[in-house]
C-alpha positions in Angstrom: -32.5 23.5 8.1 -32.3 26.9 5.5 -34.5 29.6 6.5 -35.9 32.0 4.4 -37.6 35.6 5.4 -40.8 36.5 3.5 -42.9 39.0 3.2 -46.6 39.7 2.6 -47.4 41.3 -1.0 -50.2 43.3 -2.1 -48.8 42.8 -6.0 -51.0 40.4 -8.1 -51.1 39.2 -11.7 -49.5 41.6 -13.7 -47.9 44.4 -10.8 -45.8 41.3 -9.5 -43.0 42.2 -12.6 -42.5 45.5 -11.0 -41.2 43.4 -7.6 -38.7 41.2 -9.9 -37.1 44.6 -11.6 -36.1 45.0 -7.7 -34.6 41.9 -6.8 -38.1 40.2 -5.1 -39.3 37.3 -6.2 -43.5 36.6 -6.0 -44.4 33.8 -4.4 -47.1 31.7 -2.6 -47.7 29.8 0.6 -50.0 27.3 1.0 -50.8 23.8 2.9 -52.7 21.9 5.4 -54.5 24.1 7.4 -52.8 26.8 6.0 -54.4 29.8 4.1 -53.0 30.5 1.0 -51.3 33.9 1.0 -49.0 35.5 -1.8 -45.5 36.8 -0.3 -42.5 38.1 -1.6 -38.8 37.2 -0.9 -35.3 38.6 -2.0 -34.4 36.6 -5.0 -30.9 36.2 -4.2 -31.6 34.9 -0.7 -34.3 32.3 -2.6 -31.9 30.8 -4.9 -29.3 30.2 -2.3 -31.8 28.0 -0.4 -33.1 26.8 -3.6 -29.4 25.2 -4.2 -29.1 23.8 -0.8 -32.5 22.4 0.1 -34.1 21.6 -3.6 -37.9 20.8 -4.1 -37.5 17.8 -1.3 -35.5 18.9 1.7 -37.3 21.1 4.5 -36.9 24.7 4.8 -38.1 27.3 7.4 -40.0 30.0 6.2 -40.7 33.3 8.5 -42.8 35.2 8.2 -42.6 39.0 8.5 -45.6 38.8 11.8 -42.8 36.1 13.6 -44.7 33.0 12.2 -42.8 30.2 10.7 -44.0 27.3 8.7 -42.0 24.0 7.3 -42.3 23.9 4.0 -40.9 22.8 0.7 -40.3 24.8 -2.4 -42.7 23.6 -5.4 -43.6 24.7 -8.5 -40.8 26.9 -9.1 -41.6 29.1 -12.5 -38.7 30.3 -15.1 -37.9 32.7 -17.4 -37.5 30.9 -20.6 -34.6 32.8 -22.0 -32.7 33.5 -18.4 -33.8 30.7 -16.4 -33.9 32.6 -13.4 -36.7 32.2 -10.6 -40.0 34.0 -11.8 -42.2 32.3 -9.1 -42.6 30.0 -6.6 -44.9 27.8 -3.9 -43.5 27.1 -0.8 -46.1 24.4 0.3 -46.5 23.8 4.4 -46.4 20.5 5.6 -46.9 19.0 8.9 -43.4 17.4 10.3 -45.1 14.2 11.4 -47.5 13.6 8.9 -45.9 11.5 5.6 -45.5 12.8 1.8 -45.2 11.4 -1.2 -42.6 13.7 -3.4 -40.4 13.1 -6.4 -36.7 12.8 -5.6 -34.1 13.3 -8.6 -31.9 10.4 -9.2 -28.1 11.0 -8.9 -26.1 8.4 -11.4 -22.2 8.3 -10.2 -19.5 6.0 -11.5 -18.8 4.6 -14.5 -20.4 1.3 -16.6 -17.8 -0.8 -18.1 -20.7 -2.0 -20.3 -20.5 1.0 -21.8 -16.9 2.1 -21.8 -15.7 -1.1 -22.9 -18.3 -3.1 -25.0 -20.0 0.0 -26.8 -23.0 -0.6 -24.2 -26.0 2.5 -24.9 -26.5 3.2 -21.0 -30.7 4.0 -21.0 -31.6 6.4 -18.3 -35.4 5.4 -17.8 -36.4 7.4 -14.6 -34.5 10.5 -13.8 -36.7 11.1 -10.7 -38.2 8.4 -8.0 -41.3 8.9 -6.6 -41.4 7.8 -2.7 -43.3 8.1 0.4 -41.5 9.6 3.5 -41.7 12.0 6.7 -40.9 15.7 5.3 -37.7 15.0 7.7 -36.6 12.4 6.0 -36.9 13.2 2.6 -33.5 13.6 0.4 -31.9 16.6 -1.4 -31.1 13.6 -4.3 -30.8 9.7 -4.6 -27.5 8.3 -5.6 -27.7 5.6 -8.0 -24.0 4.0 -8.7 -23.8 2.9 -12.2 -20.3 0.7 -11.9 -22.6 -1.9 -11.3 -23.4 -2.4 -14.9 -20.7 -4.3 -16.1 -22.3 -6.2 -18.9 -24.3 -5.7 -21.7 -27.9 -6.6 -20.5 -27.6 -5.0 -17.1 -30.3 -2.9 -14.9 -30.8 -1.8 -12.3 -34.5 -2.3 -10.7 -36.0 -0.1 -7.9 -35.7 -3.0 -5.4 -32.1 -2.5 -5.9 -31.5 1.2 -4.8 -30.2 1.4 -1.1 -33.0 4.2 -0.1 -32.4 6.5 3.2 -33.9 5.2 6.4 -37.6 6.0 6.5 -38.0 6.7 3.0 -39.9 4.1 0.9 -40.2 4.1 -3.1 -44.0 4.4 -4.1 -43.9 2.6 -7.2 -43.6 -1.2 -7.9 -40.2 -3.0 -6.9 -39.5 -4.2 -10.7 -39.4 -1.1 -12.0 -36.5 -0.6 -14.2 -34.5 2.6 -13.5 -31.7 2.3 -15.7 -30.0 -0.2 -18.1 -27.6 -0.8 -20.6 -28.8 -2.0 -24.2 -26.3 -3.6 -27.2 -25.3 -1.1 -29.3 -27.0 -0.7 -32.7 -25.4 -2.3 -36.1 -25.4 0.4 -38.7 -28.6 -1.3 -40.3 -30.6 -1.3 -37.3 -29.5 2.9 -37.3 -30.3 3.0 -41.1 -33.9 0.7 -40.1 -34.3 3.5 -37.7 -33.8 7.0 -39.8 -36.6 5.1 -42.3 -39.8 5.8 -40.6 -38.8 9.6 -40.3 -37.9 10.1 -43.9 -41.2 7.3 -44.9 -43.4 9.7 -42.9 -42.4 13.0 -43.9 -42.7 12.0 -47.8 -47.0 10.8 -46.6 -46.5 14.7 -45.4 -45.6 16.3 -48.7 -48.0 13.9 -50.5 -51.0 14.8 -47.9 -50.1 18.6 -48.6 -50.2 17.9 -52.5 -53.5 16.1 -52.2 -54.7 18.8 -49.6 -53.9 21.1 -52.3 -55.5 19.7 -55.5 -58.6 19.1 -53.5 -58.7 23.0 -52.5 -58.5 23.9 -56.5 -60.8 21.7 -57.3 -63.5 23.0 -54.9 -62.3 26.5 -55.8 -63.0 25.2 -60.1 -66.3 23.7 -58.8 -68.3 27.0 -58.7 -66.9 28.2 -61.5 -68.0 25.7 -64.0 -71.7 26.5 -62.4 -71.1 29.5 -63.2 -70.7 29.3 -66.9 -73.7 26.7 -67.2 -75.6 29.3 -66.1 -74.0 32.0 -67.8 -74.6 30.1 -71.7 
C-alpha cells in the first residue's frame, strides 16, 4: 500500500501559497472519528502516490507524531493553467467498514462496429459508482470494447466482470457504453439547424432589446416638450 509522510501546518487561506513556492502541497485530513486537521506534504512525493493509488486505492498516511491513518485521496484541487496539485483531502476510512466511491472506467480493445461499419462508439459513463470494503476498491475498471461488433451494441452494467467484493451501486440496466449508426449527411445538416435557428432568435432578441431601450429613452423626452410648449 503507498505511504505518504505529512506534516502539521499552521498556514491557512491565503499563507498556504507561500508552502507551494517551496515544493509543499496544503492539504486536509478528515474522517470517521477523525478530527479534521490541515497538513502539508512534499508535492513531488504526493503526486507519485497520486499516480499509483488514484482517488480509490488505499494509501497510508503518517503522521509527523508516529500516527497513521488509511485513507484515500479526494478532492484533489488544480491549477487551471499547470494542472498541477494545488490541494488536497486525504479522507480516513475504517478498513472494515464499506464505501461507496466512483471508480473510472478503463475501455481497451477495439469495436469492429466502429472500425468496420462507421459505428459512433457513445461513451455514456466514464466512471462507475460502487459499494465496496476500502481494501477492495480498484485503481480503474476495465471495460473491453471488442465486444461491440455490430451496430446496436452495449454494454449494460450487469455485464462488467467487477473485482471480488466490489458491487456496482446503480441499477443493472444501466447502459455504459454503445455503438450508434452513423449519421447520413442530412441527419448532420438536421443537426447544425437548431444552432444557427437559435442564434438568429439571439440577434433578433438583441434588436428587439434594443428598440425597446430607445424607445423608453424617447419616452421622457416627448414629456418633456409637452411641457415645455
Amino acid at each position: 500500500m503507498p505511504e505518504i509522510s505529512a506534516k502539521p501546518r499552521a498556514e491557512l487561506g491565503k499563507k498556504a501559497k507561500s508552502l507551494r513556492r517551496e515544493g509543499v502541497l496544503p492539504a486536509v485530513l478528515y474522517g470517521e472519528s477523525v478530527e479534521s486537521t490541515p497538513l502539508s506534504v512534499a508535492a513531488k512525493e504526493f503526486e507519485k502516490v497520486l499516480a499509483e493509488a488514484g482517488e480509490t486505492s488505499l494509501v497510508t498516511l503518517k503522521l509527523e507524531n508516529g500516527k497513521t491513518h488509511n485513507v484515500l485521496i479526494h478532492d484533489v484541487a488544480k491549477d487551471p493553467r499547470s494542472l498541477n496539485p494545488i490541494h488536497a483531502d486525504f479522507y480516513a476510512v475504517k478498513r472494515d467498514k464499506p464505501i461507496e466511491a466512483n471508480v473510472p472506467l478503463a475501455f481497451t480493445g477495439e469495436s469492429s462496429a466502429v472500425k468496420n461499419e462507421g459505428g459512433i462508439l457513445v461513451k455514456v459513463l466514464h466512471e462507475l459508482e460502487v459499494i465496496a470494503l476500502p481494501k477492495d476498491l480498484p485503481h480503474e475498471i476495465g471495460i473491453d470494447i471488442s465486444r461491440l461488433a455490430a451496430i446496436g451494441d452495449r454494454v449494460l452494467i450487469r455485464d462488467i466482470a467487477l473485482p471480488h467484493g466490489v458491487s456496482a451501486h446503480v441499477p443493472a440496466d444501466k447502459v455504459v457504453i454503445l455503438v450508434e449508426p452513423p449519421r447520413s449527411e442530412a441527419e448532420l445538416e438536421e443537426l447544425e439547424k437548431p444552432v444557427a435557428e437559435e442564434a438568429v432568435a439571439e440577434v433578433k432578441t438583441e434588436r428587439e432589446v434594443k428598440a425597446e431601450t430607445e424607445e423608453a429613452k424617447a419616452v421622457p423626452e416627448e414629456g418633456n416638450a409637452a411641457v415645455g410648449s
